[in-house]
N, CA, C and O atoms as a GROMACS GRO file, in nm:
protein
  388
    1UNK      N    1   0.084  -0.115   0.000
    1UNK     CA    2   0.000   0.000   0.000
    1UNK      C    3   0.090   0.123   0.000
    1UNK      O    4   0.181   0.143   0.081
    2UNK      N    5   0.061   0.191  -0.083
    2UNK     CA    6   0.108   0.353  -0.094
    2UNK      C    7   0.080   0.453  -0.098
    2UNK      O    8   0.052   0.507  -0.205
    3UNK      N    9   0.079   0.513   0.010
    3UNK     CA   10   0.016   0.632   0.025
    3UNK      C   11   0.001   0.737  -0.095
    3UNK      O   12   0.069   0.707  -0.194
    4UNK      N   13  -0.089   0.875  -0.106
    4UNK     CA   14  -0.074   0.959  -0.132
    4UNK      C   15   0.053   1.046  -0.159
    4UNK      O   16   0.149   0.992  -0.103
    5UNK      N   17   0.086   1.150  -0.219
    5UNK     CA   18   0.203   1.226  -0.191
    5UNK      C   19   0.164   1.324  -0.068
    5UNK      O   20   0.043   1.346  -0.078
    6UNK      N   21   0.215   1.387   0.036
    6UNK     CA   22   0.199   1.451   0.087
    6UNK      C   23   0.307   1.596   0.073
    6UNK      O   24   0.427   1.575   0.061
    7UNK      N   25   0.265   1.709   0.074
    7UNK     CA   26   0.324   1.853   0.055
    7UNK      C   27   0.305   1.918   0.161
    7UNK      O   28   0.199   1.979   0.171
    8UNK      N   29   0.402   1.923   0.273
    8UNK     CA   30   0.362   1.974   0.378
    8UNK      C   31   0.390   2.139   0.385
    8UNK      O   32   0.392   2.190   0.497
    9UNK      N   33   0.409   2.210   0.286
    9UNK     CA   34   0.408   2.386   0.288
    9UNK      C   35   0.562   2.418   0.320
    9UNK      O   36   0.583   2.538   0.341
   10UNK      N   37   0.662   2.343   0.327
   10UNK     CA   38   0.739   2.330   0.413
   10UNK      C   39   0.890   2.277   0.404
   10UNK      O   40   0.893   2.176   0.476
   11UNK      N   41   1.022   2.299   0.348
   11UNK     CA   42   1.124   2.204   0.322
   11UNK      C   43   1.130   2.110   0.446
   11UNK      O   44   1.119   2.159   0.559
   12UNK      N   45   1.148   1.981   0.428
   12UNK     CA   46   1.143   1.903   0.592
   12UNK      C   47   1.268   1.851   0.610
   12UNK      O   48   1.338   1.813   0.516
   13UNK      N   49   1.305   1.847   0.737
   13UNK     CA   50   1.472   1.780   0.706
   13UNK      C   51   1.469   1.684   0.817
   13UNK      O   52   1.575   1.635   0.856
   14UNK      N   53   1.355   1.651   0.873
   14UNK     CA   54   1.378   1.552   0.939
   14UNK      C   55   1.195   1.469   0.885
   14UNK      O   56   1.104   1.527   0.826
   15UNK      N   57   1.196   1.364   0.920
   15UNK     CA   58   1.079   1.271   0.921
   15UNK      C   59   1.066   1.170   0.998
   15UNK      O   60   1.158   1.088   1.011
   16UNK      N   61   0.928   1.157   1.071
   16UNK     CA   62   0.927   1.007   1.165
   16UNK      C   63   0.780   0.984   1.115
   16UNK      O   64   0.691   1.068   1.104
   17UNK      N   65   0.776   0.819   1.080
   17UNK     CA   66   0.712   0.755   1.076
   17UNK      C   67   0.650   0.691   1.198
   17UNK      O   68   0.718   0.657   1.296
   18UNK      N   69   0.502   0.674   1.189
   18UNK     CA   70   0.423   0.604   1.331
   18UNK      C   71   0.302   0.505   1.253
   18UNK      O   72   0.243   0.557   1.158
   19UNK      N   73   0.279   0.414   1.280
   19UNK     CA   74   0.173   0.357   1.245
   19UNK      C   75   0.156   0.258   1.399
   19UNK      O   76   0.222   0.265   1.503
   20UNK      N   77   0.043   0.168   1.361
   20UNK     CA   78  -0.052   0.061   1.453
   20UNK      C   79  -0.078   0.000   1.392
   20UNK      O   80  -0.143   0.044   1.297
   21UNK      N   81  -0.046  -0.166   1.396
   21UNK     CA   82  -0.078  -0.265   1.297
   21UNK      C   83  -0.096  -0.384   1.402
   21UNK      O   84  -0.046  -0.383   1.514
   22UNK      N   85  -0.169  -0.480   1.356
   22UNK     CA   86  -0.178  -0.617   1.426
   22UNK      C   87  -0.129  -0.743   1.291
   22UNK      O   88  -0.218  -0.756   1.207
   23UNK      N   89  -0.018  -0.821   1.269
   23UNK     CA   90   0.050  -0.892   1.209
   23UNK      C   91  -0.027  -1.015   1.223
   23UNK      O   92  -0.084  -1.005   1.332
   24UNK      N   93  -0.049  -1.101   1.182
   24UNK     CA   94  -0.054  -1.238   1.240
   24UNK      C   95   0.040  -1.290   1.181
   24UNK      O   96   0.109  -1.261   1.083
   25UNK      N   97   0.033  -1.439   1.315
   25UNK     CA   98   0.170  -1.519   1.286
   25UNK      C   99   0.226  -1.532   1.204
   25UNK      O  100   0.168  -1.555   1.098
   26UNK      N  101   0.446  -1.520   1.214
   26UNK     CA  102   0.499  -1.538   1.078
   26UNK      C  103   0.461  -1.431   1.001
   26UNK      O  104   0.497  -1.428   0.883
   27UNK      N  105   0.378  -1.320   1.059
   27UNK     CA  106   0.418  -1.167   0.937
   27UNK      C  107   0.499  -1.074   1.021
   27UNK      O  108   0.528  -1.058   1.139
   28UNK      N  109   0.525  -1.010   0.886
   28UNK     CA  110   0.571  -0.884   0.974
   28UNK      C  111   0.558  -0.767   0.865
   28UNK      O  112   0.552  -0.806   0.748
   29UNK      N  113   0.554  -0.624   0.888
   29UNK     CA  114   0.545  -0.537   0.784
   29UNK      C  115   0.637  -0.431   0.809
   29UNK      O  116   0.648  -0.362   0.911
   30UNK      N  117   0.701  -0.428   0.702
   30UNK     CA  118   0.784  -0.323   0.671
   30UNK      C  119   0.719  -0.152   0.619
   30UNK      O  120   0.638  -0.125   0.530
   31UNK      N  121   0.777  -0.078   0.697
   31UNK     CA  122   0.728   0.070   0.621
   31UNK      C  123   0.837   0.160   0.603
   31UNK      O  124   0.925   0.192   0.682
   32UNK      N  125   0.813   0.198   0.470
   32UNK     CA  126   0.964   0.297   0.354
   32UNK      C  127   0.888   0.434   0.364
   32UNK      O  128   0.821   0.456   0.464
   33UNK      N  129   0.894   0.501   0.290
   33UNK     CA  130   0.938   0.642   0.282
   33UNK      C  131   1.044   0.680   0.148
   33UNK      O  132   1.152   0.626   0.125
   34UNK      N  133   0.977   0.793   0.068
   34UNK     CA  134   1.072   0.860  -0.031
   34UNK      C  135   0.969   1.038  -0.053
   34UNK      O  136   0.854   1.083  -0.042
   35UNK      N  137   1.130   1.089  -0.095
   35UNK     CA  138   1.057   1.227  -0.088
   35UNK      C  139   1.124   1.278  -0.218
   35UNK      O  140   1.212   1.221  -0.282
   36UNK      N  141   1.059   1.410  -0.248
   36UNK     CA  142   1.140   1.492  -0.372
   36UNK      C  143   1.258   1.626  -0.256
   36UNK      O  144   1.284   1.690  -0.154
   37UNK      N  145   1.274   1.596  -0.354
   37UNK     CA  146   1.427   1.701  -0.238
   37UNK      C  147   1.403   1.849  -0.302
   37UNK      O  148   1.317   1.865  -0.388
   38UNK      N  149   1.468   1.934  -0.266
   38UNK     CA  150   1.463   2.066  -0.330
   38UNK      C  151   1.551   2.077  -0.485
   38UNK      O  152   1.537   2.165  -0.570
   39UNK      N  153   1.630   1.977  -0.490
   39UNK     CA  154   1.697   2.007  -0.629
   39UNK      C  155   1.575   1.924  -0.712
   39UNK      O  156   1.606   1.929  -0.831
   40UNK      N  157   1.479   1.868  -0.698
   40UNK     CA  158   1.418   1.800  -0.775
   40UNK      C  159   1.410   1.678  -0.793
   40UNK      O  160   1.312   1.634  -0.853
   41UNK      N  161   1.455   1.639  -0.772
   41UNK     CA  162   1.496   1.455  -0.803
   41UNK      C  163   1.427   1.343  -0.663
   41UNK      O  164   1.438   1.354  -0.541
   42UNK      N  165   1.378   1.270  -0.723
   42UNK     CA  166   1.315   1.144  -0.602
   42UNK      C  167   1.419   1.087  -0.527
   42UNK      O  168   1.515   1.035  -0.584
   43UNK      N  169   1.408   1.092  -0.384
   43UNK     CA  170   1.517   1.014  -0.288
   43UNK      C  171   1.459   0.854  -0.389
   43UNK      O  172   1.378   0.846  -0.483
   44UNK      N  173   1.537   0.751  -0.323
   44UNK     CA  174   1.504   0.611  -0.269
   44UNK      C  175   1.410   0.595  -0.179
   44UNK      O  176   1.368   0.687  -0.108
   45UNK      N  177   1.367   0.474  -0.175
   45UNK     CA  178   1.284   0.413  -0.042
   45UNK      C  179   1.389   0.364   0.058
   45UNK      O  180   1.472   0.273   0.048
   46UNK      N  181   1.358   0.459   0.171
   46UNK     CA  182   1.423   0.424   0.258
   46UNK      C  183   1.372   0.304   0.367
   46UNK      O  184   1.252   0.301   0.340
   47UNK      N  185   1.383   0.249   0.425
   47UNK     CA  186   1.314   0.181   0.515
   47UNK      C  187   1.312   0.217   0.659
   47UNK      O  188   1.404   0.200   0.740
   48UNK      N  189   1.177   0.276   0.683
   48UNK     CA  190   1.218   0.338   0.800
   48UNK      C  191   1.176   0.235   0.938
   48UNK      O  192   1.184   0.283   1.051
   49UNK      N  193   1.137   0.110   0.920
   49UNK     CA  194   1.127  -0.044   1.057
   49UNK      C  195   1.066  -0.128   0.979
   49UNK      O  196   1.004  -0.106   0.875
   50UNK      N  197   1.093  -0.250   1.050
   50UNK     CA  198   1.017  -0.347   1.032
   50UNK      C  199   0.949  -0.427   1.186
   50UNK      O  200   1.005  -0.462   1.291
   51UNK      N  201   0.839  -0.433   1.150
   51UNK     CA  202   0.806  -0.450   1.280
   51UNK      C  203   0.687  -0.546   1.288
   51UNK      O  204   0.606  -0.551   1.195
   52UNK      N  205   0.673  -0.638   1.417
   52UNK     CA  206   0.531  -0.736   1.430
   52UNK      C  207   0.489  -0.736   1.541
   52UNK      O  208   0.555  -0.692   1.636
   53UNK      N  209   0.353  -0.794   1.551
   53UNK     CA  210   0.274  -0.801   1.663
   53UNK      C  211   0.393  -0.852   1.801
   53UNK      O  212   0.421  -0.779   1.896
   54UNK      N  213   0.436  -0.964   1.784
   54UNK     CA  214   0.551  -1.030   1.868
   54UNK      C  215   0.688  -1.053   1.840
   54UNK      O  216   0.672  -1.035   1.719
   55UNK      N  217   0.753  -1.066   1.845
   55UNK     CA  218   0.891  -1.117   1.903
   55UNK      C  219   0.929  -1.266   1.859
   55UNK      O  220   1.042  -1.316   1.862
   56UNK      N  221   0.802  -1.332   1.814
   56UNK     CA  222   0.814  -1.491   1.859
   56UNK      C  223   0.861  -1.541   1.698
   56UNK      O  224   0.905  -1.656   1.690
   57UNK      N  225   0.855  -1.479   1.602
   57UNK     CA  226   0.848  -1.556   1.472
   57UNK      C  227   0.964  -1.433   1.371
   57UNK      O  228   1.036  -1.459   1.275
   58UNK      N  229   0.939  -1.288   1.449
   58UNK     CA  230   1.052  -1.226   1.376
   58UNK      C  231   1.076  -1.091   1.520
   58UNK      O  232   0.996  -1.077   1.612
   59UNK      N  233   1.206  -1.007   1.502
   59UNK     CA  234   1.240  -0.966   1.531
   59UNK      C  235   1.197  -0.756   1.486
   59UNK      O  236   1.227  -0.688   1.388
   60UNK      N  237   1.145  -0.735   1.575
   60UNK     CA  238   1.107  -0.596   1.545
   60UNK      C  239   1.260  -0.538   1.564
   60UNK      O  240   1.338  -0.560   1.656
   61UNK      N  241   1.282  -0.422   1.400
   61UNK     CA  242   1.457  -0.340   1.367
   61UNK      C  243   1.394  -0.243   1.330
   61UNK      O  244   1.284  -0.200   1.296
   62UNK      N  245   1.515  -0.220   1.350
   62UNK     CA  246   1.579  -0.044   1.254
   62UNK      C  247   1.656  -0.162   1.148
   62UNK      O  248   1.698  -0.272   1.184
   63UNK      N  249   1.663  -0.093   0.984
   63UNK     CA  250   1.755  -0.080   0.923
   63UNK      C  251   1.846   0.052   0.914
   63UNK      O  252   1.823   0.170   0.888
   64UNK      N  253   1.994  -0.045   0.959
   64UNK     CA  254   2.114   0.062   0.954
   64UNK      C  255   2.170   0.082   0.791
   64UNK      O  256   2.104   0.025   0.705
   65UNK      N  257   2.258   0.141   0.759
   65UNK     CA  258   2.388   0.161   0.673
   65UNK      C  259   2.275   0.223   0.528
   65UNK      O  260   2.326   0.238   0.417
   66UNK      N  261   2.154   0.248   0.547
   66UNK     CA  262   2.074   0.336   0.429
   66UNK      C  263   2.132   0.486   0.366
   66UNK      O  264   2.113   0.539   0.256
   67UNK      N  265   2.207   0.525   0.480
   67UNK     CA  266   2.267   0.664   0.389
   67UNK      C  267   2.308   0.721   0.286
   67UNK      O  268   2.417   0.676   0.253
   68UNK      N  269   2.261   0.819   0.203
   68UNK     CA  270   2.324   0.839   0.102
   68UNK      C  271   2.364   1.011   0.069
   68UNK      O  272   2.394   1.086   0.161
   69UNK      N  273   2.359   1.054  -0.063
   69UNK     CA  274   2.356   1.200  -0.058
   69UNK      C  275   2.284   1.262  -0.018
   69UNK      O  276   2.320   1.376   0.012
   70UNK      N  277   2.135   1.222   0.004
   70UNK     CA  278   2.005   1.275   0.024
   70UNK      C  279   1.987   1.290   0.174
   70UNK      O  280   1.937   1.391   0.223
   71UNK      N  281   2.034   1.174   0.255
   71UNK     CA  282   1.997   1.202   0.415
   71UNK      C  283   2.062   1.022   0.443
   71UNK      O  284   2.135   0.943   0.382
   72UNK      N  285   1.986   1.022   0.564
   72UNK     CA  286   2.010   0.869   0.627
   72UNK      C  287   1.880   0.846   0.735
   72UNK      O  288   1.810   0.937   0.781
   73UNK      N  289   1.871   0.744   0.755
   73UNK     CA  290   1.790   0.669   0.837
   73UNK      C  291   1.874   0.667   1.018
   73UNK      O  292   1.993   0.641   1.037
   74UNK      N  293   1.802   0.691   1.095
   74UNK     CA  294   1.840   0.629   1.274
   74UNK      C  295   1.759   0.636   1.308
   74UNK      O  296   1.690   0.737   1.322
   75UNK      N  297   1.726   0.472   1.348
   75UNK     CA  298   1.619   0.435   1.388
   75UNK      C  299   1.491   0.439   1.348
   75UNK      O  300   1.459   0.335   1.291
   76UNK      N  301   1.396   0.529   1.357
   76UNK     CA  302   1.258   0.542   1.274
   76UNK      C  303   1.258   0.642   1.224
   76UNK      O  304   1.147   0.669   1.178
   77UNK      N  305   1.369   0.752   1.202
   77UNK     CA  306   1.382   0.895   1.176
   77UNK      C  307   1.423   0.896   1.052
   77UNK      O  308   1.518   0.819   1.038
   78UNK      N  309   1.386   0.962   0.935
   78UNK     CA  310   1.506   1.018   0.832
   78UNK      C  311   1.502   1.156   0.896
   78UNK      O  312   1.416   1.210   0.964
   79UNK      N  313   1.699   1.224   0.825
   79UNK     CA  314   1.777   1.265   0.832
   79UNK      C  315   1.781   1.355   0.696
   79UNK      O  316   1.791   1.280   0.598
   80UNK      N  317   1.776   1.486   0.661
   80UNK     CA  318   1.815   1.546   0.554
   80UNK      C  319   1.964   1.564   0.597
   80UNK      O  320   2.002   1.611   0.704
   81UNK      N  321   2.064   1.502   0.461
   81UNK     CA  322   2.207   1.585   0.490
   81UNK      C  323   2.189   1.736   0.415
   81UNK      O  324   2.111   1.759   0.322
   82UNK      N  325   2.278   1.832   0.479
   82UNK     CA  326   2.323   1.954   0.482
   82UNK      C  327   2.242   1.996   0.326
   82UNK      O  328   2.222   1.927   0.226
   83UNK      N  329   2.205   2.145   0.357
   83UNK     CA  330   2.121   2.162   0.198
   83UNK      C  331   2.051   2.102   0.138
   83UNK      O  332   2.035   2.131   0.019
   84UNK      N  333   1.990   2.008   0.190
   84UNK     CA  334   1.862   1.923   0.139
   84UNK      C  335   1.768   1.891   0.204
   84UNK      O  336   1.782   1.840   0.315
   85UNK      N  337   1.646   1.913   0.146
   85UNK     CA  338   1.485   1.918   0.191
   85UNK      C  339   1.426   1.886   0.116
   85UNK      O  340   1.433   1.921  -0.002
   86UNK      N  341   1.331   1.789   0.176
   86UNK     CA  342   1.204   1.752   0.109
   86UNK      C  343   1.069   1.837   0.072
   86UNK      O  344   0.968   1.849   0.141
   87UNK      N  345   1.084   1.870  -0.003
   87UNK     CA  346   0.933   1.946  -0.054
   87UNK      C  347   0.831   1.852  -0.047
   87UNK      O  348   0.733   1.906   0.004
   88UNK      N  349   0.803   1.708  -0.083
   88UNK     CA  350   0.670   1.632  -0.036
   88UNK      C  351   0.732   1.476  -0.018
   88UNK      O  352   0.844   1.438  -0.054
   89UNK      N  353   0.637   1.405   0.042
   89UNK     CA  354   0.710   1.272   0.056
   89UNK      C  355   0.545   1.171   0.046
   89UNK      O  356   0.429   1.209   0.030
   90UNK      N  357   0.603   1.038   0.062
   90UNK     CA  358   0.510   0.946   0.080
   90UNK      C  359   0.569   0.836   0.130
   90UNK      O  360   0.689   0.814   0.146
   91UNK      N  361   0.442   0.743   0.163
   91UNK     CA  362   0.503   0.655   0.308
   91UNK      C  363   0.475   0.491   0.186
   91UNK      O  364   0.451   0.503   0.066
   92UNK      N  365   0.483   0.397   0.235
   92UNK     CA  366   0.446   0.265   0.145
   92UNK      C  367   0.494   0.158   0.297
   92UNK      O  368   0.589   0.175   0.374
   93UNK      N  369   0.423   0.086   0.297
   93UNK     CA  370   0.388  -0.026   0.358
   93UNK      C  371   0.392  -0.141   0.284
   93UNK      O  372   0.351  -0.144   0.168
   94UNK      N  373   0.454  -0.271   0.359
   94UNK     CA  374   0.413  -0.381   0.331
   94UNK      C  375   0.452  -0.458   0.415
   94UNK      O  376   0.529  -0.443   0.510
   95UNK      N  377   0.340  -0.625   0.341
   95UNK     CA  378   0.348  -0.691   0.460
   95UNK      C  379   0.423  -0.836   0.390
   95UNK      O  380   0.412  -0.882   0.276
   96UNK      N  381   0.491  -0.879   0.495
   96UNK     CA  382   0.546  -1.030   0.468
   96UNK      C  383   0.574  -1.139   0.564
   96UNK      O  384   0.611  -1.119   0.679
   97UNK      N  385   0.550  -1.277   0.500
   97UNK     CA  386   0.566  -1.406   0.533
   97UNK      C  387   0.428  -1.512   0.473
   97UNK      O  388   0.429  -1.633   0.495
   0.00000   0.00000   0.00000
């Protein structure tokens, strides 16, 4: 599932993702994130967690080492590096197992 674009009025240089989900067993769902930057051009999908109801079948993360020219990921946060902002972004979800 993929959201809308969203335009928040606003260059953004930071972003956190929040959702509420219930997984059943053996799933788990991942949620990304990509934005247009001020020079124009589409980031990547970043991955900002993966996460499930429990513990018992997978492990709720952060993905590390996502950084690039555009920003970086810690923890559930993106990161604009220096001189770069997002003019709009959108979120995408999915689910697996």
């Amino acid at each position: 599932m993929t959201s809308p674009t969203f335009q928040p009025g606003f260059g953004l240089t930071e972003l956190v993702s929040s959702w509420n989900a219930s997984t059943p067993d053996g799933t788990w769902l991942q949620v990304q994130m990509r934005g247009r930057t001020n020079s124009g051009t589409e980031t990547k999908w970043y991955v900002m967690g993966r996460w499930a109801s429990d513990d018992a079948d997978f492990h709720r993360t952060s993905v590390s080492g996502q950084g690039d020219t555009d920003g970086n990921i810690s923890t559930d946060t993106f990161y604009s590096n220096s001189g770069v902002t997002l003019q709009n972004y959108q979120l995408r979800s999915r689910s697996t197992g």
